[in-house]
C-alpha positions, 0 to 999 in steps of 0.5 A: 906649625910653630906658635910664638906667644910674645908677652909684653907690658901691653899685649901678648902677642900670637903668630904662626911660622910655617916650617915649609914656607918659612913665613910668619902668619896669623898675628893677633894679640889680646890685652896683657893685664886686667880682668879681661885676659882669662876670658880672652884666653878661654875665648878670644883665641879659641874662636881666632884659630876656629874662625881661621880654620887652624886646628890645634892639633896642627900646633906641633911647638910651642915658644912662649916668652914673657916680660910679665912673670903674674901671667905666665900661669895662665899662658901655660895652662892655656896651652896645656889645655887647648893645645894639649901641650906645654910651651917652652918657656923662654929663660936665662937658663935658654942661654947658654946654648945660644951664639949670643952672650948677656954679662947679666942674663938673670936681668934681661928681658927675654923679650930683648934677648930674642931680638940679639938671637934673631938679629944676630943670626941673620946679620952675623955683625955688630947691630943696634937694636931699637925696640919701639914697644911700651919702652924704647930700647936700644940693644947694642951687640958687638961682633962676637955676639956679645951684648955691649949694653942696652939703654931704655927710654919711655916708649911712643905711645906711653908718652903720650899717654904719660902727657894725657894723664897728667895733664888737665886739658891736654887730649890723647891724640894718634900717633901719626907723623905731622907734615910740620915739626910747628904745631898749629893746634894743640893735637898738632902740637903734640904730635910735632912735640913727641913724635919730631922730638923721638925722632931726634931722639933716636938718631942722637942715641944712635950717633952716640952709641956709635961715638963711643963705641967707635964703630958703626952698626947694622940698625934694625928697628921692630915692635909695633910702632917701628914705621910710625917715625917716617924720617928714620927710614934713612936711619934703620937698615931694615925694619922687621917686626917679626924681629922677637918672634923669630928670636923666640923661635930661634931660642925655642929651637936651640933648646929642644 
């Protein structure tokens, strides 16, 4: 089997792919940053694969891709250790092999860079990317595999969490659609406020993107809060959360 690990801002993600079925199983994530991620990797995903009866001597690759450089140690002596391997480590000297072009690949996030692999080895056409995680991102690609630009906006949740702690009063609240955009009490307000206005919010950028470019795009939305925006269904041609773990797979492969 093949081991995707997805560092982001907030966790760092785990999945098994099955070669034979060709299917992403086992998610779990454990907290990116603190005190907590030596433990929860000497632990936690010890006791994941032994509770879910994997073996690590199943694992024949491992991918890892990071958009937190101080933790990327530890990933990779964890694998070495429990898995008695090292993981392929995402980077721009991944690139050059791939079907897919960044004009600045020092300063892209691996993690966006699986999303185009991914995205555009399935779709083979020109596709907007929008990556809900700690950051919004819209990735634009053109039908050469080209990357044409990327913009980036405050995700959902830090948002939210932007709003609760700076203000006094104001509470932390679930990301949950409200069935009215009029909020009629402070909870619903909030909700209504950030999640109708990030509504709005995508497909503005999505409508301006293709006004400027002149030309219209495959719309693949992922990251965990992709399914949160109920209104965008219309708007996003698919939605596939195994969008960068595919990638990182797909880069891995390319490089082995």
């Amino acid at each position: 089997m093949f081991l995707a690990i997805d560092a982001g801002n907030s966790n760092v993600v785990f999945a098994l792919y099955h070669e034979k079925d060709k299917k992403w199983t086992n998610h779990f994530r454990i907290e990116t940053k603190g005190p907590k991620l030596h433990s929860q990797l000497s632990k936690k995903v010890p006791l994941y694969f032994l509770e879910h009866g994997i073996s690590p001597t199943s694992i024949s690759e491992i991918g890892f891709s990071s958009v937190v450089p101080e933790i990327n140690n530890s990933i990779i002596e964890f694998c070495q250790n429990y898995f008695g391997t090292n993981p392929y480590v995402i980077s721009p000297k991944s690139y050059p092999k791939l079907p897919v072009k960044s004009l600045r690949p020092t300063e892209i996030g691996s993690d966006l860079m699986c999303n185009v692999m991914a995205a555009y080895s399935k779709y083979q056409k020109s596709v907007i990317i929008v990556d809900f995680g700690t950051a919004l991102t819209f990735t634009v690609v053109d039908q050469t595999g080209k990357i044409k630009g990327i913009n980036i906006v405050p995700g959902l949740r830090t948002a939210i969490n932007s709003l609760f702690n700076n203000t006094a009063k104001l509470p932390a609240v679930e990301l949950k659609m409200p069935e009215s955009a009029l909020g009629q009490s402070t909870v619903h307000a909030i909700q209504a406020g950030i999640l109708y206005g990030y509504t709005g919010l995508v497909k503005g950028m999505i409508e301006t993107i293709e006004k400027e470019t002149q030309q219209s795009y495959q719309v693949i939305a992922t990251g965990g809060l992709s399914s949160v925006l109920t209104p965008l269904t219309e708007v996003f041609n698919e939605i596939d959360r195994n969008l960068t773990l595919e990638g990182l797979r797909l880069i891995t492969k390319a490089n082995s």
